[in-house]
Kinemage of the C-alpha trace (Angstrom):
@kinemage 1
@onewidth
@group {chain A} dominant
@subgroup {mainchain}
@vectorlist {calphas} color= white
{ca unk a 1} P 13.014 -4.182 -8.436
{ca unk a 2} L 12.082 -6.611 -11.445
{ca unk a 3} L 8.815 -8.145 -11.836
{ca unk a 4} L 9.362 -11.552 -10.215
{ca unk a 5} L 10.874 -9.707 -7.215
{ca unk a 6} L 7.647 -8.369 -6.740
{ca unk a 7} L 5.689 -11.028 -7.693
{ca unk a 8} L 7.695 -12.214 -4.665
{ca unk a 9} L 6.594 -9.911 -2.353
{ca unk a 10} L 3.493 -9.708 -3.445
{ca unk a 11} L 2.748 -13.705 -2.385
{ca unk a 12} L 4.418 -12.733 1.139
{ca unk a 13} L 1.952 -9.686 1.148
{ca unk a 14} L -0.907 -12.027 1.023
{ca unk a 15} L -0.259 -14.257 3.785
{ca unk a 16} L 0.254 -11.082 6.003
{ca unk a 17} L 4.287 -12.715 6.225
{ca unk a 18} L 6.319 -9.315 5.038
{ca unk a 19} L 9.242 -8.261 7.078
{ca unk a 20} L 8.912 -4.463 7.742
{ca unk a 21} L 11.732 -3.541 5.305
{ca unk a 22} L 10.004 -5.628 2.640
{ca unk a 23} L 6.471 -4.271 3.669
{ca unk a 24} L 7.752 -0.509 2.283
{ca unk a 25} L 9.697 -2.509 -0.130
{ca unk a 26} L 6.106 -3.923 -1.371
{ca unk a 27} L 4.467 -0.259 -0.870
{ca unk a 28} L 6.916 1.075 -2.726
{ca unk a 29} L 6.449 -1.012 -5.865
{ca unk a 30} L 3.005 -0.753 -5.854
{ca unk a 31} L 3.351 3.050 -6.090
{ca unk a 32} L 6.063 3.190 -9.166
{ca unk a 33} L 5.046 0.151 -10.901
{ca unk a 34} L 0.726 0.157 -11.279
{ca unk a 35} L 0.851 -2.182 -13.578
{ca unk a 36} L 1.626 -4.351 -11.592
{ca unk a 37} L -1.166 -4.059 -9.433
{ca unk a 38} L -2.606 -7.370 -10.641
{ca unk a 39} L -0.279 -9.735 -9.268
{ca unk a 40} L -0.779 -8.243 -6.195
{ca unk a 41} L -4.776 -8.787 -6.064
{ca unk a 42} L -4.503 -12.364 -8.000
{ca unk a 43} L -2.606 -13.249 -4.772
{ca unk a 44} L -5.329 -11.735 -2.562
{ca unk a 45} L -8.244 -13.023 -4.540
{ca unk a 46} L -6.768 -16.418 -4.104
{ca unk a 47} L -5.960 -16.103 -0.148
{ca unk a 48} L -9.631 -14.765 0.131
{ca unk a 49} L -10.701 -17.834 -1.711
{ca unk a 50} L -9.004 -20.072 0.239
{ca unk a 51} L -10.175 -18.625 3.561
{ca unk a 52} L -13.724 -18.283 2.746
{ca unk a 53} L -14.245 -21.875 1.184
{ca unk a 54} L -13.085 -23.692 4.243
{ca unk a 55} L -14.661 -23.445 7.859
{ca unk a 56} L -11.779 -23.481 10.218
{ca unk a 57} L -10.981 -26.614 12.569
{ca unk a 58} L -8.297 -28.342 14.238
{ca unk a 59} L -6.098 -30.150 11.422
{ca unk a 60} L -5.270 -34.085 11.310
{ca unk a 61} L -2.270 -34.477 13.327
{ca unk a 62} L 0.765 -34.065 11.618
{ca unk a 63} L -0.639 -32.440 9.057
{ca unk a 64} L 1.779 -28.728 9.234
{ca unk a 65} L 4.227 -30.866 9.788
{ca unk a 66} L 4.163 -32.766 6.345
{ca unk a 67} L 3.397 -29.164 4.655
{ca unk a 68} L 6.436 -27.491 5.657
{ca unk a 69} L 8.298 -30.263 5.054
{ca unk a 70} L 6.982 -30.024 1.148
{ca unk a 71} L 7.896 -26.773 1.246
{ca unk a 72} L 11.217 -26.935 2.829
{ca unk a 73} L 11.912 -29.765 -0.184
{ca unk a 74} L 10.706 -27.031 -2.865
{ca unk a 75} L 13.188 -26.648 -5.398
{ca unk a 76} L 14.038 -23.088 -7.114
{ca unk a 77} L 13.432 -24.407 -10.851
{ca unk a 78} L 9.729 -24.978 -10.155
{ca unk a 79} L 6.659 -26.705 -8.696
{ca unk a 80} L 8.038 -30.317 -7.860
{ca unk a 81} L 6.225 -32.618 -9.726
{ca unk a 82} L 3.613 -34.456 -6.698
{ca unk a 83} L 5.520 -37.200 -4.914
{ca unk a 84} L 3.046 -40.124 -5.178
{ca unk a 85} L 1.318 -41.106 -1.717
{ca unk a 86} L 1.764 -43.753 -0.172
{ca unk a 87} L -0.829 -45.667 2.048
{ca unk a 88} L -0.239 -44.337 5.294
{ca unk a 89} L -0.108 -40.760 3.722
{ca unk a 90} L -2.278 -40.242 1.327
{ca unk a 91} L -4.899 -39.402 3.591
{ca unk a 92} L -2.732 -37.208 5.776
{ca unk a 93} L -1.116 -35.001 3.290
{ca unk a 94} L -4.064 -32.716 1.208
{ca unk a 95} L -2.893 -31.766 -2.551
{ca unk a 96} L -1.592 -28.564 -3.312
{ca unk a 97} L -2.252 -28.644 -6.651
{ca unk a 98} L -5.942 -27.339 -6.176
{ca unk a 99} L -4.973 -24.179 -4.663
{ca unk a 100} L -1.345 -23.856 -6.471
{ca unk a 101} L -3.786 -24.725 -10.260
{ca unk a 102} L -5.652 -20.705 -8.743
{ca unk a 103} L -3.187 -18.865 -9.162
{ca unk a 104} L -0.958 -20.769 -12.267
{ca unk a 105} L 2.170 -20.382 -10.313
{ca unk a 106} L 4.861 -20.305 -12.651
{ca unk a 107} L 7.940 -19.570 -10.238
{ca unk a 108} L 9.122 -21.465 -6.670
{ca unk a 109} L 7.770 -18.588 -4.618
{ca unk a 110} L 4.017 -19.384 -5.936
{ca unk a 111} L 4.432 -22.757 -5.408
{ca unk a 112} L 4.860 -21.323 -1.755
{ca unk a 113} L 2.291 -19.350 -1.627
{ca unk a 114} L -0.059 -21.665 -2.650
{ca unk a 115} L 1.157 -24.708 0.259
{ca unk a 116} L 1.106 -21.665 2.593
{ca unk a 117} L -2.156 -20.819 1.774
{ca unk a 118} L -3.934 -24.395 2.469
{ca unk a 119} L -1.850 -24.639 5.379
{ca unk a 120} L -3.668 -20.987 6.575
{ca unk a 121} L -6.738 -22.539 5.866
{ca unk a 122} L -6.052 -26.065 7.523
{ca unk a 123} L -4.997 -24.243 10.963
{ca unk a 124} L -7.238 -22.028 11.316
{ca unk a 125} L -4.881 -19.025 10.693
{ca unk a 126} L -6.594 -15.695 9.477
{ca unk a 127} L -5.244 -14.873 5.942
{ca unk a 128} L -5.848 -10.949 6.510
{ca unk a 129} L -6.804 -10.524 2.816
{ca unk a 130} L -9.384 -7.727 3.796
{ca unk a 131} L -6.751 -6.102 5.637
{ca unk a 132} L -4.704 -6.205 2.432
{ca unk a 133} L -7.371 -5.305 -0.144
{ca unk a 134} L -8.092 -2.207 2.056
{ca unk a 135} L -3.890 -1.837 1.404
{ca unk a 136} L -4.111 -2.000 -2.251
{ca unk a 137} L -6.679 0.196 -2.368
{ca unk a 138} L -5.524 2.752 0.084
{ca unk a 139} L -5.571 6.649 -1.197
{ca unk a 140} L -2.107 7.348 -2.846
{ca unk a 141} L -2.103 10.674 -0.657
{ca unk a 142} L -2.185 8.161 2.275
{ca unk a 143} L 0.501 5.574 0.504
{ca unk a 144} L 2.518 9.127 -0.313
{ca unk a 145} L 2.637 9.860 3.018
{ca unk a 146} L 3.890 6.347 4.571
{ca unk a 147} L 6.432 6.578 1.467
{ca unk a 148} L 7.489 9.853 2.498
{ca unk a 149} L 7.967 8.620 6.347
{ca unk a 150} L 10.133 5.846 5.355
{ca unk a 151} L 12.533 7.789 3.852
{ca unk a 152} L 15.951 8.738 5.217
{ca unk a 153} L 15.515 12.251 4.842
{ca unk a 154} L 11.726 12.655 6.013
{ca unk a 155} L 10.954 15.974 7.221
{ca unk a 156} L 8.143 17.662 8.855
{ca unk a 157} L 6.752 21.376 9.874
{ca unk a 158} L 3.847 22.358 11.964
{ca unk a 159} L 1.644 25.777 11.587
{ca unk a 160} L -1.025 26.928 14.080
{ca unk a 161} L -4.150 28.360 11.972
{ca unk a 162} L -5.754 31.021 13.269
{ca unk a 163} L -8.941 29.009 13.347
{ca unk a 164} L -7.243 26.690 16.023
{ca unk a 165} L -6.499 24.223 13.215
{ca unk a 166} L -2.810 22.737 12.492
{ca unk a 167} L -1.631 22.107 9.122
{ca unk a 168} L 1.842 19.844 8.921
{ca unk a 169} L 3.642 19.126 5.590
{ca unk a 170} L 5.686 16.242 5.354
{ca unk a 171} L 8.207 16.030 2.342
{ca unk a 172} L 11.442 14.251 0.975
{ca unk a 173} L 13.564 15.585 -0.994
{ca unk a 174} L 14.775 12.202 -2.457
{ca unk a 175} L 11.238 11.187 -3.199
{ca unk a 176} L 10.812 14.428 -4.689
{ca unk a 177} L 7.408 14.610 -2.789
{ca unk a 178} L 5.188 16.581 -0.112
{ca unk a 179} L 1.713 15.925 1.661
{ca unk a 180} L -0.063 18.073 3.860
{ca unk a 181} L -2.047 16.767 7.207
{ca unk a 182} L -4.610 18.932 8.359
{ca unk a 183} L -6.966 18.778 11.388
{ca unk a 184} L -9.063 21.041 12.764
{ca unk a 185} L -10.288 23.107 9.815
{ca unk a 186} L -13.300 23.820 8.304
{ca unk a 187} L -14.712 22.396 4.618
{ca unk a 188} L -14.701 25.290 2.375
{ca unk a 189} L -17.473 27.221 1.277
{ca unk a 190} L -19.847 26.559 -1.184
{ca unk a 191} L -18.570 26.982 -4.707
{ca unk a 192} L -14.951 26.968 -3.158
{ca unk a 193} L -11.849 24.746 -3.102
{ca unk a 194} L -8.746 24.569 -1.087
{ca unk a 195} L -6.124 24.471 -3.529
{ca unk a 196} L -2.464 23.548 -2.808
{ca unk a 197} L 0.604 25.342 -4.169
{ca unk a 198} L 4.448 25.004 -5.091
{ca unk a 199} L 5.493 28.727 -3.946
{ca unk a 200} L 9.139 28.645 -5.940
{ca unk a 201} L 11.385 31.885 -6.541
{ca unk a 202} L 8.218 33.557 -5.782
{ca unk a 203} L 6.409 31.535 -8.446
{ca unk a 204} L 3.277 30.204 -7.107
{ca unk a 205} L 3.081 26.318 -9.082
{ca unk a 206} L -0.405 24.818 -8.847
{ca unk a 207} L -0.282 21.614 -6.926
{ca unk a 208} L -3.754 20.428 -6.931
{ca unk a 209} L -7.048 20.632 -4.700
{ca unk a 210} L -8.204 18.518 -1.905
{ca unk a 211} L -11.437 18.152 0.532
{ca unk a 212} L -11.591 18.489 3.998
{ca unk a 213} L -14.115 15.868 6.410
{ca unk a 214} L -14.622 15.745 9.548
{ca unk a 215} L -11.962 19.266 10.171
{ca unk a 216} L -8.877 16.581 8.682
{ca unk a 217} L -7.862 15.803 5.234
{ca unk a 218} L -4.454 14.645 4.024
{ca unk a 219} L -3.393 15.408 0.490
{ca unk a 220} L -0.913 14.785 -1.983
{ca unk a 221} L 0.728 17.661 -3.581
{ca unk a 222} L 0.959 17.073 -7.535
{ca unk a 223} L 3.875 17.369 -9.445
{ca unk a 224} L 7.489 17.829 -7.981
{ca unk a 225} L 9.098 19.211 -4.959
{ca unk a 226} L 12.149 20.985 -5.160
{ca unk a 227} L 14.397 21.782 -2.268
{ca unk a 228} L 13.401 25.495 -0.552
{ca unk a 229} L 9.677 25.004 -1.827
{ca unk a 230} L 7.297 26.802 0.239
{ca unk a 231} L 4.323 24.968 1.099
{ca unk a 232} L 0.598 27.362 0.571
{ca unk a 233} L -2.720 26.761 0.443
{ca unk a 234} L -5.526 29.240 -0.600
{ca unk a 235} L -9.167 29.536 -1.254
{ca unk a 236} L -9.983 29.093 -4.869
{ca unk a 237} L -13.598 28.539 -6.751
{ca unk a 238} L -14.729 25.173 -6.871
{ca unk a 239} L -12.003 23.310 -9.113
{ca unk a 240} L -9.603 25.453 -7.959
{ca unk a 241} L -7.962 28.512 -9.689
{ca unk a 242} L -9.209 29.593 -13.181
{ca unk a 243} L -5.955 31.618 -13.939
{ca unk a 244} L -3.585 29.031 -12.938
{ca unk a 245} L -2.501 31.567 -10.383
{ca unk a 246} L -3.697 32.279 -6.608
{ca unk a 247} L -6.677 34.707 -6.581
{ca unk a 248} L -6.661 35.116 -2.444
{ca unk a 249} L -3.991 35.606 0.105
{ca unk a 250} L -2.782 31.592 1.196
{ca unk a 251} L -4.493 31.163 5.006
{ca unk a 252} L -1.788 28.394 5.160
{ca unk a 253} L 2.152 29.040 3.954
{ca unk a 254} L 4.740 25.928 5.778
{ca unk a 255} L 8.338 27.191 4.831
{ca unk a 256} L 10.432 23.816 4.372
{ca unk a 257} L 13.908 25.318 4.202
């Protein structure tokens, strides 16, 4: 995916108008391509803008209808230049150059965007740019895991602790990544940390360390996953192993071959 493809998505993002496929599609990019991030919260600063400056209420008649229309007549090139009004419409048809001026569209899908956006505002229609702020700023152990779910060769494997907690690690071997669900277990210690490990040809490869609240926590294990990686977590001091190596016996160990 190039830049304007995302740029792309991203404007669909903002309206809350994704199809599923381009939704992980949109996900996805977010995840490999950070620096991209921008685009993505120019679009939702500008649909937040939109929806907060206008009180909602029933639209002029024929008022969608002469919207779409614009946008149906979009070309690819660029933002048509604005048709001039005539009489009986220039008090029907608002200008999108106010909202389209927000965001300096520069390609025919921001030029959509920005129509799409007044017409949110004109009808009512809730922009969901909350929703997608809390998206963009989701944990990337949480974006992991939905990345990880989506794939085509997603798997999964459930322990029983002996506290009565489960653990489940979800990886992909395509994605080259694991997470690990928990629920029902206790916060460590004091002074402690639960840290995560790559056990490999009986290597044990640090993979990070996570909190626990409420009994659940779901974490990302750093670095990559190769195929027949067991899955371990032990008690370490606070920050996690000192040695680089485990100093207890793993209370959770999720075979995924």
């Amino acid at each position: 995916m190039n830049e304007q493809e995302f740029a792309e998505l991203a404007a669909g993002a903002a309206m809350n108008a994704l199809t599923p496929d381009d939704e992980r599609r949109f996900r996805h990019a977010l995840v490999a391509h950070p620096e991209w991030r921008g685009i993505a919260e120019a679009d939702v600063e500008t649909a937040e803008m939109l929806s907060l400056s206008t009180v909602p209420e029933t639209p002029p008649a024929g008022i969608r209808a002469a919207l779409l229309a614009q946008i149906a007549e979009t070309p690819q090139g660029g933002i048509p230049a604005e048709p001039a009004e005539s009489p009986e419409s220039a008090d029907e048809l608002p200008r999108a150059d106010s909202a389209a001026s927000i965001t300096a569209p520069r390609r025919w899908s921001r030029a959509i965007f920005a129509l799409a956006a007044c017409l949110a505002v004109l009808v009512g229609v809730g922009i969901g740019a909350v929703a997608l702020n809390q998206q963009l700023n989701r944990p990337a152990s949480v974006v992991a895991l939905q990345e990880i779910q989506s794939a085509p060769d997603a798997q999964k494997a459930t322990v029983e602790l002996a506290d009565g907690g489960t653990a489940t690690a979800h990886w992909s071997a395509s994605a080259g990544a694991a997470v690990l669900v928990t629920d029902g277990i206790p916060a460590p210690a004091d002074g402690k940390s639960y840290e995560l490990w790559f056990v490999r040809d009986e290597t044990a490869v640090p993979a990070g360390v996570f909190a626990v609240e409420d009994g659940r926590a779901t974490a990302q294990l750093e670095g990559d996953m190769h195929a027949g990686d067991v899955i371990a977590v032990t008690v370490e001091q606070a920050g996690g192993s000192p040695t680089g190596t485990p100093t207890t016996d793993p209370f959770i160990v999720i075979p995924t071959a």
